[in-house]
Every structure is written in structure tokens, then in C-alpha cells.
C-alpha positions as CSV (number, residue, x, y, z in Angstrom):
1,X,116.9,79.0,56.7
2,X,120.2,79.2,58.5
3,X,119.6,83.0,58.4
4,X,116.6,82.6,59.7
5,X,118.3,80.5,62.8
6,X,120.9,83.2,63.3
7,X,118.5,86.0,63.5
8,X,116.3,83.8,66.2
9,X,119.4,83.1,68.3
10,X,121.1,86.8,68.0
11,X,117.4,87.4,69.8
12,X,117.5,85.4,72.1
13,X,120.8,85.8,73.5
14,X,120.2,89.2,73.5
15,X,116.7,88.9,75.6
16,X,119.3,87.2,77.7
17,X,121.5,89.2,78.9
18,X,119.0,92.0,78.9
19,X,117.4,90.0,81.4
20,X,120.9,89.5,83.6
21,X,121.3,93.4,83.3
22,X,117.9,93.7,84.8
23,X,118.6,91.4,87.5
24,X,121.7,93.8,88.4
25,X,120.0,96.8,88.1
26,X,117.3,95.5,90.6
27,X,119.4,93.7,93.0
28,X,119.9,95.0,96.7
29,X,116.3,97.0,96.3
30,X,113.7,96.9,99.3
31,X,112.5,93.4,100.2
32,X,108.6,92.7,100.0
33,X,107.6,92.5,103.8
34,X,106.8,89.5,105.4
35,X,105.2,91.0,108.5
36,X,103.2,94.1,109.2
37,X,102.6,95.8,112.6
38,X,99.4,97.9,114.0
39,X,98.8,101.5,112.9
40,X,99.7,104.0,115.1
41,X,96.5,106.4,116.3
42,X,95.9,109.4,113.7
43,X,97.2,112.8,114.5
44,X,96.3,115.7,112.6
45,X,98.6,118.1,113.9
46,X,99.1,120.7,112.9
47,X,95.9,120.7,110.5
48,X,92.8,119.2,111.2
49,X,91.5,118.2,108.1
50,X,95.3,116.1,107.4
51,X,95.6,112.9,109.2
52,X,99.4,111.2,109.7
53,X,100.4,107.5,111.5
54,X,102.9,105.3,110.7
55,X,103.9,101.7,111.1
56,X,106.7,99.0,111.6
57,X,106.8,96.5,108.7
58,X,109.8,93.5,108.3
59,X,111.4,92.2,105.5
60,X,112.5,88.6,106.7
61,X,115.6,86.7,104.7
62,X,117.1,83.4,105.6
63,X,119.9,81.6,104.3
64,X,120.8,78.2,103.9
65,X,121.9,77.5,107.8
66,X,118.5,79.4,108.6
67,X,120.4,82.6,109.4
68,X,117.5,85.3,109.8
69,X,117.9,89.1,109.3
70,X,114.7,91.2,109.9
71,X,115.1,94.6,107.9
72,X,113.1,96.9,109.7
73,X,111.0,99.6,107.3
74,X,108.9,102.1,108.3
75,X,105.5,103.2,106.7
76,X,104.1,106.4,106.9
77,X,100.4,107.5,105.5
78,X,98.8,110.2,104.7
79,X,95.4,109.8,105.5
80,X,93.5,112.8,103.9
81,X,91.9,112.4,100.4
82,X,92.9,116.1,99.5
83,X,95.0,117.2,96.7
84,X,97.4,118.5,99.5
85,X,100.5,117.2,99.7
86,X,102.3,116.8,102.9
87,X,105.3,117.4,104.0
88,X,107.4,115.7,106.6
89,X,110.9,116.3,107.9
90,X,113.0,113.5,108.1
91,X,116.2,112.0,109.5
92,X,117.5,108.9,109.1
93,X,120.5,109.7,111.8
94,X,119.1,109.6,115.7
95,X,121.9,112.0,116.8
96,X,118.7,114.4,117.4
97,X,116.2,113.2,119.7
98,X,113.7,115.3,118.5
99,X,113.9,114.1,115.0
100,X,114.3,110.5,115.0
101,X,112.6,106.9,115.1
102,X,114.0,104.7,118.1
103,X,112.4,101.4,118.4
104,X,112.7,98.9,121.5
105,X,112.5,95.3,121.1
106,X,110.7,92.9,123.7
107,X,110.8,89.3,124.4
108,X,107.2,87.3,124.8
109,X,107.6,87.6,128.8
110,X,107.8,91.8,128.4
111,X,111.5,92.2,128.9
112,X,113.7,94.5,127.3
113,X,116.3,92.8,124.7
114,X,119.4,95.3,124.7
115,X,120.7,96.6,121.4
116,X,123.5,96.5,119.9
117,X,125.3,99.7,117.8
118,X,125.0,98.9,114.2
119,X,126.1,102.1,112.5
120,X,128.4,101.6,110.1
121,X,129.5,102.8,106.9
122,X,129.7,101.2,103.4
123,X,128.5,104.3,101.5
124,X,127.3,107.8,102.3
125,X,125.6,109.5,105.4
126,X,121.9,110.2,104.9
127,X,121.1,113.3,105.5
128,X,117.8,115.0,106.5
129,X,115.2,115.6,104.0
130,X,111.8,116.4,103.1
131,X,109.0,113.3,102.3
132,X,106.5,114.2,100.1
133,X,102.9,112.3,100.7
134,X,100.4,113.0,98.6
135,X,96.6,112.6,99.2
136,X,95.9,109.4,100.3
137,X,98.9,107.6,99.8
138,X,101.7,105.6,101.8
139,X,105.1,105.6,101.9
140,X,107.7,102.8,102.9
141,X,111.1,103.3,103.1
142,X,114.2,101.0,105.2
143,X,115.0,102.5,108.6
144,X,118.9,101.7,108.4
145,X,120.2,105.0,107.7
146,X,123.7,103.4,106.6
147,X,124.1,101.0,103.6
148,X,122.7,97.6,103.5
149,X,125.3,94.8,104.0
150,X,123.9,93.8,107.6
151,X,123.0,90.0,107.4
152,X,122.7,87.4,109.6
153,X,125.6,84.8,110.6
154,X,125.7,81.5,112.7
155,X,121.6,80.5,112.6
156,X,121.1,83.6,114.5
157,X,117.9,86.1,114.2
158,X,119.7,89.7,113.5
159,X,116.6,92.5,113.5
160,X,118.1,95.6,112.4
161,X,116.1,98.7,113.1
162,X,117.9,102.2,112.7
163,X,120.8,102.2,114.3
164,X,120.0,99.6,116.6
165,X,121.1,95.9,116.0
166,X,119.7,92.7,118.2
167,X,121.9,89.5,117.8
168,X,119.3,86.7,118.5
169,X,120.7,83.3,118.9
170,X,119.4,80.3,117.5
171,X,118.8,78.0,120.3
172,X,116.2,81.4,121.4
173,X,112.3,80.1,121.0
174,X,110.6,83.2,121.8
175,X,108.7,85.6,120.0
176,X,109.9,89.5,120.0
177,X,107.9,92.5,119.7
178,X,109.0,95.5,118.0
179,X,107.7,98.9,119.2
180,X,109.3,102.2,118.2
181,X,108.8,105.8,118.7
182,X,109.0,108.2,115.6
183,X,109.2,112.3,116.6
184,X,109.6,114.6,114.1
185,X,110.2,118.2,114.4
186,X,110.9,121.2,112.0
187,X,113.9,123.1,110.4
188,X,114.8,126.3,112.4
189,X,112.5,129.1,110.5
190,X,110.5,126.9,108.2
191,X,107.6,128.7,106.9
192,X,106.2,126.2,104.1
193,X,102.6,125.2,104.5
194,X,101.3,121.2,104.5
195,X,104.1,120.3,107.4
196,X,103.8,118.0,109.9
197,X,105.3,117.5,113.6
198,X,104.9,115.9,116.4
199,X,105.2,112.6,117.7
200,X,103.6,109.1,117.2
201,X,103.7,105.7,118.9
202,X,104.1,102.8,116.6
203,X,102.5,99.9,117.6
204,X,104.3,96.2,118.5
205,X,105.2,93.6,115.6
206,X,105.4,90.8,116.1
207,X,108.6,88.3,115.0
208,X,108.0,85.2,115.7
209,X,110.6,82.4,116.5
210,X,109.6,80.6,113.3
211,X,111.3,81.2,110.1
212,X,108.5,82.7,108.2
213,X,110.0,83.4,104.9
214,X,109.9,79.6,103.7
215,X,113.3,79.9,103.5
């Protein structure tokens, strides 16, 4: 009977710290978003028959003082049913305009908030790549091409987009309205079929003045 016990306890303790090795493995992955912005229109360039837009989603956090950081993610969809895959080329650095996403936040009156610069480094550069999207499918991935330590201080609302930063401060009631701009170009002498370039116009979100993450 003791036996028995042992065996029992040896599994669960194990289930245990199985389960705290799973917690660490999945810590500091992509938030679940909160709030989701308009599609932009479709755009088929280069090929007809494939269809790209893209979106603005946020990941909202709060703390205990109510400190809000908006993570900014983009979303980018492949619209055709085909068995085509398609092929973007993408940079997370917005040295070059032509292959970038810049995003502009607005207050609920229409004006321009400025930004702040929030590159930084706590790990490696990202460099350009190429994003596969199959047929029909979506991808989402975090817009801040530099680690992922940026969080909120002092009760303030800290949306983090790129390289851009706004520092929101809590006694602020408005609502702000993310836009952004995503143009993609091509490597010098890239030959490989299923690409696309050109430009698209992501649509507002909206993030409101209230903590929405029932935080």
C-alpha cells in the first residue's frame, strides 16, 4: 500500500514540474489580441487570381497600477483558395522606406499623437526574410522588430508599433486610432514566382481609453 502511495506521488510531482517547464517554455510568446482593426482593400498584384490585405490587431496587458502596453501585431492574408503559396518579402527594420510598415496614431479629435523612438536592443537584429502564405490562410506576427521587454510604467497607456513608441498618460480620456502603411518591395534580381509587392493601407483601430483587458 505504501508503495502504491509512492508511486502515486513520484507522478504527481512529476506532472508537476512538467507542467512549470511548460509554463517556461511558453512564457513571453504572442499575446491573444484584444482588439482587431478593418481589412485593408484586396490587391492582387502582381497576379490576378492571388489576393493580399493586411490588418492592425493589439494585444492589450495591464498591471496592477493599470499600466497599459498595446503590442501592436500585424496580420497578413492570403486570400486565394489555390494550392499556391505566396511569397512576401519582409522587414521588420524601417531603415528602407520601401519595405517597411509605419503606422500613425490619432487622438478622437483627428490629431496626430507624436512618437517616440523605441528601438532598442535586448537580443538580435531581425533581418529581412521571406513569409510563406499558403492558400487561404493568415498570418500574424508582432511588429516590434527588437526584443520584447517594452511595458508600461506609471498608469500610463504605452502602444508600441514598430519602431514607434506613444507614452500615453493616464489622466488622457481619449480614444486613439491606429492606422499604418505596410509597402513591400522585392530583392534586387528576384526571379521566384508567387511574389508579392506593392503597397497597402491598413485601416484605423481603435484603442479606447478603457482598460479592456479586465485587468
Amino acid at each position: 500500500m505504501k508503495t502504491n502511495t509512492r508511486i502515486i506521488l513520484k507522478k504527481i510531482s512529476i506532472s508537476f514540474l512538467l507542467l512549470l517547464v511548460c509554463r517556461c517554455c511558453f512564457a513571453g510568446s504572442a499575446g491573444e489580441p484584444t482588439i482587431f482593426g478593418g481589412w485593408s482593400d484586396l490587391t492582387n498584384t502582381p497576379y490576378q487570381h492571388m489576393g493580399l490585405r493586411a490588418r492592425l490587431v493589439v494585444s492589450e496587458d495591464a498591471d496592477v497600477s493599470n499600466s497599459r502596453t498595446a503590442m501592436v501585431y500585424l496580420e497578413l492574408q492570403n486570400t486565394t483558395a489555390a494550392v499556391n503559396t505566396m511569397y512576401v518579402w519582409y522587414s521588420p527594420v524601417n531603415f528602407d522606406s520601401t519595405n517597411s510598415l509605419r503606422c500613425e496614431l490619432r487622438d478622437s479629435s483627428g490629431k496626430t499623437v507624436p512618437s517616440s523612438w523605441c528601438g532598442y536592443a535586448d537580443g538580435p537584429m531581425s533581418e529581412a526574410r521571406w513569409l510563406a502564405l499558403p492558400g487561404d490562410s493568415i498570418l500574424r506576427f508582432r511588429c516590434l522588430p527588437l526584443g520584447n521587454g517594452l511595458t508600461a510604467t506609471n498608469g500610463e497607456l504605452l502602444v508600441v508599433a514598430g519602431w514607434d513608441c506613444w507614452h500615453i498618460p493616464q489622466s488622457d480620456t481619449n480614444d486613439y486610432y491606429l492606422s499604418g502603411t505596410l509597402s513591400l518591395s522585392l530583392p534586387k534580381a528576384e526571379t521566384r514566382p508567387w511574389t508579392w509587392h506593392g503597397t497597402l493601407k491598413l485601416p484605423p483601430v481603435k484603442i479606447p481609453a478603457k482598460n479592456l483587458s479586465g485587468k
